[in-house]
C-alpha positions in Angstrom: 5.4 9.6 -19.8 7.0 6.8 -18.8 7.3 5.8 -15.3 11.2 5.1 -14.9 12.3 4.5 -11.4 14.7 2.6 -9.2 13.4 1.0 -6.0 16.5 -0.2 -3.8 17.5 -0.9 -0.5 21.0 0.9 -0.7 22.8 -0.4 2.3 19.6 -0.7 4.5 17.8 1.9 3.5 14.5 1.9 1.1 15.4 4.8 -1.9 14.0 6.0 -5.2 15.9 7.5 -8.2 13.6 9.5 -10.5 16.5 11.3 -12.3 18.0 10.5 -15.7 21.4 10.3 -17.9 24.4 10.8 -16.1 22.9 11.8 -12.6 21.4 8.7 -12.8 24.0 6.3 -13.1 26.3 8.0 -11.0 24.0 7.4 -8.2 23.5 3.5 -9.2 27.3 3.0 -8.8 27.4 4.8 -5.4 24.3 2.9 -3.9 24.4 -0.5 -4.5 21.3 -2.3 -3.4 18.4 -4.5 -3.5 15.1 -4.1 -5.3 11.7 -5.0 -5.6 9.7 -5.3 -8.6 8.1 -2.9 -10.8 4.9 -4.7 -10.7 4.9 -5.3 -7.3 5.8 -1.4 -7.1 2.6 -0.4 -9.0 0.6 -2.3 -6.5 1.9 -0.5 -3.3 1.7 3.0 -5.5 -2.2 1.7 -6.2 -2.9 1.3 -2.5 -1.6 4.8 -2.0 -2.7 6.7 -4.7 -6.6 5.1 -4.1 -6.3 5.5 -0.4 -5.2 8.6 -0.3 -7.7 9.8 -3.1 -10.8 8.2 -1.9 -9.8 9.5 1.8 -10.1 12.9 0.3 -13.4 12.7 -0.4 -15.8 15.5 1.2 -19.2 16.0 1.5 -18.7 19.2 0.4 -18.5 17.9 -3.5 -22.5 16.4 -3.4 -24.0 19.6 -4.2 -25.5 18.3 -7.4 -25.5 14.8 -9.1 -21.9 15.9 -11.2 -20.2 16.1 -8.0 -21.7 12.7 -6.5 -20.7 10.9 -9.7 -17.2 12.5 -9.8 -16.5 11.3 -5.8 -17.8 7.6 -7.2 -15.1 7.3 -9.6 -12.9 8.3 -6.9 -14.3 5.7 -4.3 -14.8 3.0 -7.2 -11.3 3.1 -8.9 -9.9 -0.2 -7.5 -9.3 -3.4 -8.7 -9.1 -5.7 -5.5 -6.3 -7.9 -6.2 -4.6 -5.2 -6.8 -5.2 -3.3 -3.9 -4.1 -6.6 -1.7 -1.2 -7.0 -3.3 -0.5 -3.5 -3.0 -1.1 -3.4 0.8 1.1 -5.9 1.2 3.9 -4.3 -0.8 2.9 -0.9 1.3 3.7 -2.6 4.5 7.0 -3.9 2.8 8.6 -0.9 1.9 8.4 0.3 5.6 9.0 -2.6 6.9 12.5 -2.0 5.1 13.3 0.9 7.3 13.8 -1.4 10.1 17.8 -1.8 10.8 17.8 -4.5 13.2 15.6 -6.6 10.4 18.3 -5.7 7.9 20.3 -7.2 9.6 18.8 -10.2 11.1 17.8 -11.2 7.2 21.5 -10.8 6.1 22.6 -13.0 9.8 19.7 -15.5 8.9 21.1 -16.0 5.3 24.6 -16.5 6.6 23.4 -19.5 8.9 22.0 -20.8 6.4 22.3 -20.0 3.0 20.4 -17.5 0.8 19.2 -20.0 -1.3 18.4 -22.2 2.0 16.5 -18.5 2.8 14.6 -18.0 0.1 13.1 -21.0 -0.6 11.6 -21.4 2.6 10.0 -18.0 2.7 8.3 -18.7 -0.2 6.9 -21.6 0.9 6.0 -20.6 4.0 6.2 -16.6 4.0 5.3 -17.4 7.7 8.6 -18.3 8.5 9.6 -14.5 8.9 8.9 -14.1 12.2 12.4 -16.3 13.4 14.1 -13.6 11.8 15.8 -11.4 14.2 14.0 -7.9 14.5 11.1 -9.1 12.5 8.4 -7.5 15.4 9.9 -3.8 14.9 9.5 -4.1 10.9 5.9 -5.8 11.3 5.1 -3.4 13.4 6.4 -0.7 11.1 4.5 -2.0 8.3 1.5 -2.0 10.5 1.5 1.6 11.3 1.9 2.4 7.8 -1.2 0.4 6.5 -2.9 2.0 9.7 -1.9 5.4 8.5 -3.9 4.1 5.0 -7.1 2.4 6.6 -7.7 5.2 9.1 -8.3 8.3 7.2 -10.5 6.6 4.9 -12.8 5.0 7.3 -13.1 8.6 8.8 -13.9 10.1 5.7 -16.4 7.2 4.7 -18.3 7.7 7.9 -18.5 11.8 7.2 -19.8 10.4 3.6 -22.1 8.2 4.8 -23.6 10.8 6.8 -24.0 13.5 4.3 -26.3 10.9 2.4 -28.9 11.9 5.4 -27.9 15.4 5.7 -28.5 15.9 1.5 -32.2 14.3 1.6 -33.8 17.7 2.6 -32.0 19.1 -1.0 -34.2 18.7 -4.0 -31.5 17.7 -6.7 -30.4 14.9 -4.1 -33.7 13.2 -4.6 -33.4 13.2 -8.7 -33.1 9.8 -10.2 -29.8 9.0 -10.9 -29.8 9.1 -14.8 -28.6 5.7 -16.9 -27.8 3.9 -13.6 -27.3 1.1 -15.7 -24.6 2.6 -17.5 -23.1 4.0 -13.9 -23.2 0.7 -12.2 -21.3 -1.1 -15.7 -18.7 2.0 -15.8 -18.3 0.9 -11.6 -17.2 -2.6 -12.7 -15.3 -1.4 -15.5 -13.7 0.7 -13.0 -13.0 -2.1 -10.6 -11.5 -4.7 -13.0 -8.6 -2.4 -14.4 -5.2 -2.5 -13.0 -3.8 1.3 -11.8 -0.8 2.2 -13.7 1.4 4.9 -12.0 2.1 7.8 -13.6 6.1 10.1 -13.2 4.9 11.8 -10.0 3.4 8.6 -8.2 7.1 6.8 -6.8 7.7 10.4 -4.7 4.2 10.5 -3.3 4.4 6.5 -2.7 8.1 6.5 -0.7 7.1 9.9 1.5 3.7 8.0 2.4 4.9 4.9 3.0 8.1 5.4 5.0 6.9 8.5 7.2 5.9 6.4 9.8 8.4 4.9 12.1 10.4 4.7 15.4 9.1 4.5 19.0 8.0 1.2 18.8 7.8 -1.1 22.0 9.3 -5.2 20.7 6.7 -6.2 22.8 3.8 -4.0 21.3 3.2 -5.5 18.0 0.9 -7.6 16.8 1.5 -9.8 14.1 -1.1 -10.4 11.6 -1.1 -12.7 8.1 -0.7 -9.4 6.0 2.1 -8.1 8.3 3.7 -10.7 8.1 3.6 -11.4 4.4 5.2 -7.6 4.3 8.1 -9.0 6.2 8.5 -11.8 4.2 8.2 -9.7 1.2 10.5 -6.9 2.7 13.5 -9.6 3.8 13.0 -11.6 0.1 14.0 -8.3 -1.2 17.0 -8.2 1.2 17.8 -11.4 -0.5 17.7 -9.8 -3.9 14.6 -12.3 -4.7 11.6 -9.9 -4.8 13.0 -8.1 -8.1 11.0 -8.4 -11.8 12.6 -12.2 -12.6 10.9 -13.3 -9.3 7.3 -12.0 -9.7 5.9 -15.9 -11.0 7.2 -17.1 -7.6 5.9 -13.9 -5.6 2.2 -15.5 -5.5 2.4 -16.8 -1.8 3.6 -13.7 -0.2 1.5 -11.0 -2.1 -2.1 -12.4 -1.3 -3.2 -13.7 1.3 -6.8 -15.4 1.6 -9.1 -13.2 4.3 -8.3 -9.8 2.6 -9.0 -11.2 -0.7 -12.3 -12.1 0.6 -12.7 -9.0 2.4 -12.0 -6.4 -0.6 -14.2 -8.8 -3.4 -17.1 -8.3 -0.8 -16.7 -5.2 -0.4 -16.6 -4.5 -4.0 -19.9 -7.2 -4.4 -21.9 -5.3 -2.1 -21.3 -2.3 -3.8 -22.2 -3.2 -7.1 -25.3 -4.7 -5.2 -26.0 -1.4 -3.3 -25.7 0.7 -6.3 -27.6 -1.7 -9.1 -30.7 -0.6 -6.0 -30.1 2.7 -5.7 -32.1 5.3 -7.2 -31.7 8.8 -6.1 -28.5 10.7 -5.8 -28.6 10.4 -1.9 -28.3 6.7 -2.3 -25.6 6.9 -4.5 -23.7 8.5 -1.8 -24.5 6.4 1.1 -23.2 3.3 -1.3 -20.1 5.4 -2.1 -19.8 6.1 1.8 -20.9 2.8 3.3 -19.3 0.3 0.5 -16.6 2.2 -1.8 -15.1 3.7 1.5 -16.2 2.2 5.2 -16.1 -1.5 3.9 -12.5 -0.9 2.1 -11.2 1.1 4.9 -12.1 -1.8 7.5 -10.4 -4.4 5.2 -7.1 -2.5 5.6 -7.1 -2.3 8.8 -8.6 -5.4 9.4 -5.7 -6.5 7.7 -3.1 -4.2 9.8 -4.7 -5.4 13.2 -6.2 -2.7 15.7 -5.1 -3.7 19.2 -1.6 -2.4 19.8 -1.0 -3.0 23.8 1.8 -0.6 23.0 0.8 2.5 20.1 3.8 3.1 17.9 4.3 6.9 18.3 5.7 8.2 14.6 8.2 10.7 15.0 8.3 14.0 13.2 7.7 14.3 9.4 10.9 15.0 7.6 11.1 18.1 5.9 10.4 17.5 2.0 13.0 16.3 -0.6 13.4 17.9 -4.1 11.9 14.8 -6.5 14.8 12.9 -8.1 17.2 12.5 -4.6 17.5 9.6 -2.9 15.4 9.5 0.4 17.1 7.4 3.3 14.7 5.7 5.6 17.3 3.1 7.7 20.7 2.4 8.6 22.4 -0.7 9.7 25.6 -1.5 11.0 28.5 -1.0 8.4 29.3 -5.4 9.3 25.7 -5.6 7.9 25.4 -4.2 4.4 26.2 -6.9 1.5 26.6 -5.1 -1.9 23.7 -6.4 -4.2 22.0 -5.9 -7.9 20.2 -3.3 -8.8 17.1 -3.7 -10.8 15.2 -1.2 -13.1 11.3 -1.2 -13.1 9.9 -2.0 -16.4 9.2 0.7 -18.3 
């Protein structure tokens, strides 16, 4: 099925339409807005979707060697440039629930110009931090990819563990069979792209914006894939993050450390498991590699040392998929009608 959805900033506030026909269109002409693009879209819905299934994992699933291969495809299925792209498109799509950054982006391009704007984010997506209520939206996106990194780390450790705990069970010390073949599927694995499926938007917008408010200005720290959210969050203010501008995106949606970060992490993986012989070992390189070693590039990547902790207010109660979910609003004076544009199909 195809995966047909709308992301839009409609006034200031970060939606998704995954309804059809008339529904559909009615809403589009009601809620003009901004969007990112689809690609950049599948990235943040790959960060999610492998965060949130690899931070699932349980040691409860390694009772024979089915159930440790099963939890490695789960750990494994990432491609790396993928998953920093999609970080920083995560931190993006909170950062866009940030009012006061609404509208300091749309003051900033009056100053100037948006053309004036745009350019020099690209070149320099550091730039976004003299944008007025840039800290609160870095901040946002930093409890959001925190929200990510956390639950996997905890789960990698309670992983990593269970390869002691398993030891004393005789199928754990079996020799993993065709470890040649598991370590090439791993790879495989790690070099395709995730494509999201119908259900993945819904799941990607409630994850992504259910952090937010009680921040402290002076609490944040910024860090190079914070800030590359913000850029990447205010560029699609400027209706400049949508499919046309993908070529030009480059700059803003990698960023040199975490690409290092997540390619090691994946190398010492392959390294740990082309080694490994038993299905214990398999687990502590699923644990140790697949999950602790990803989880600390995230939030690595989100920075740890808040002077001030964001406190995330209550989750909202659930939305039927197919309405539009609100995450901002900014001052009436603010909002500046602008295009809508449809993911690729």
């Amino acid at each position: 099925m195809a995966w047909n959805k709308h992301w839009m900033v409609a006034g200031a506030a970060v939606a998704v339409l995954a309804m059809g026909g008339l529904a559909s269109a009615r809403q589009e002409r009601e809620a003009p807005g901004v969007s990112l693009a689809g690609e950049v879209v599948a990235a943040a819905s790959a960060f999610e979707t492998y965060t949130r299934g690899a931070g699932s994992i349980s040691p409860a699933v390694f009772t024979n060697g089915e159930g440790v291969a099963r939890a490695l495809v789960a750990g494994a299925a990432y491609k790396a440039e993928q998953l920093e792209a999609g970080m920083i498109a995560y931190g993006a799509i909170a950062a866009l629930q940030e009012p006061a950054f609404i509208d300091g982006v749309r003051q900033a391009a009056r100053q100037t110009s948006r053309e004036a704007l745009v350019e020099r984010l690209l070149a320099s997506p550091e730039s976004v931090v003299e944008i007025e209520g840039v800290g609160l939206a870095a901040a946002r996106a930093q409890l959001a990819l925190q929200g990510r990194g956390a639950p996997l780390a905890v789960a990698g450790r309670a992983v990593k563990q269970s390869a002691y705990d398993i030891q004393r069970e005789t199928w754990s010390k079996a020799a993993v069979a065709d470890n040649v073949g598991r370590l090439a599927r791993v790879k495989q694995l790690s070099a395709t792209a995730f494509a999201p499926g119908q259900d993945d938007a819904g799941r990607l917008i409630q994850a992504a914006t259910g952090a937010g408010g009680g921040f402290a200005e002076g609490g944040r720290v910024f860090t190079p894939v914070t800030v590359r959210s913000a850029a990447l969050a205010a560029l699609a203010v400027l209706d400049a993050a949508g499919d046309a501008d993908v070529p030009r995106l480059a700059p803003v949606l990698g960023e040199k450390k975490t690409n290092f970060c997540m390619k090691i992490a994946k190398l010492n993986l392959y390294q740990c498991l082309a080694v490994a012989g038993p299905h214990y070992e398999d687990v502590f390189c699923l644990g140790q590699h697949a999950m602790i070693d990803t989880a600390q590039c995230v939030n690595d990547a989100a920075g740890t040392n808040l002077s001030s902790p964001a406190v995330a207010p209550p989750s909202p109660p659930p939305r039927p998929a197919g309405f539009v979910i609100p995450v901002a609003s900014a001052a009436p004076s603010a909002i500046a009608p602008t295009t809508l544009a449809q993911a690729p199909q």
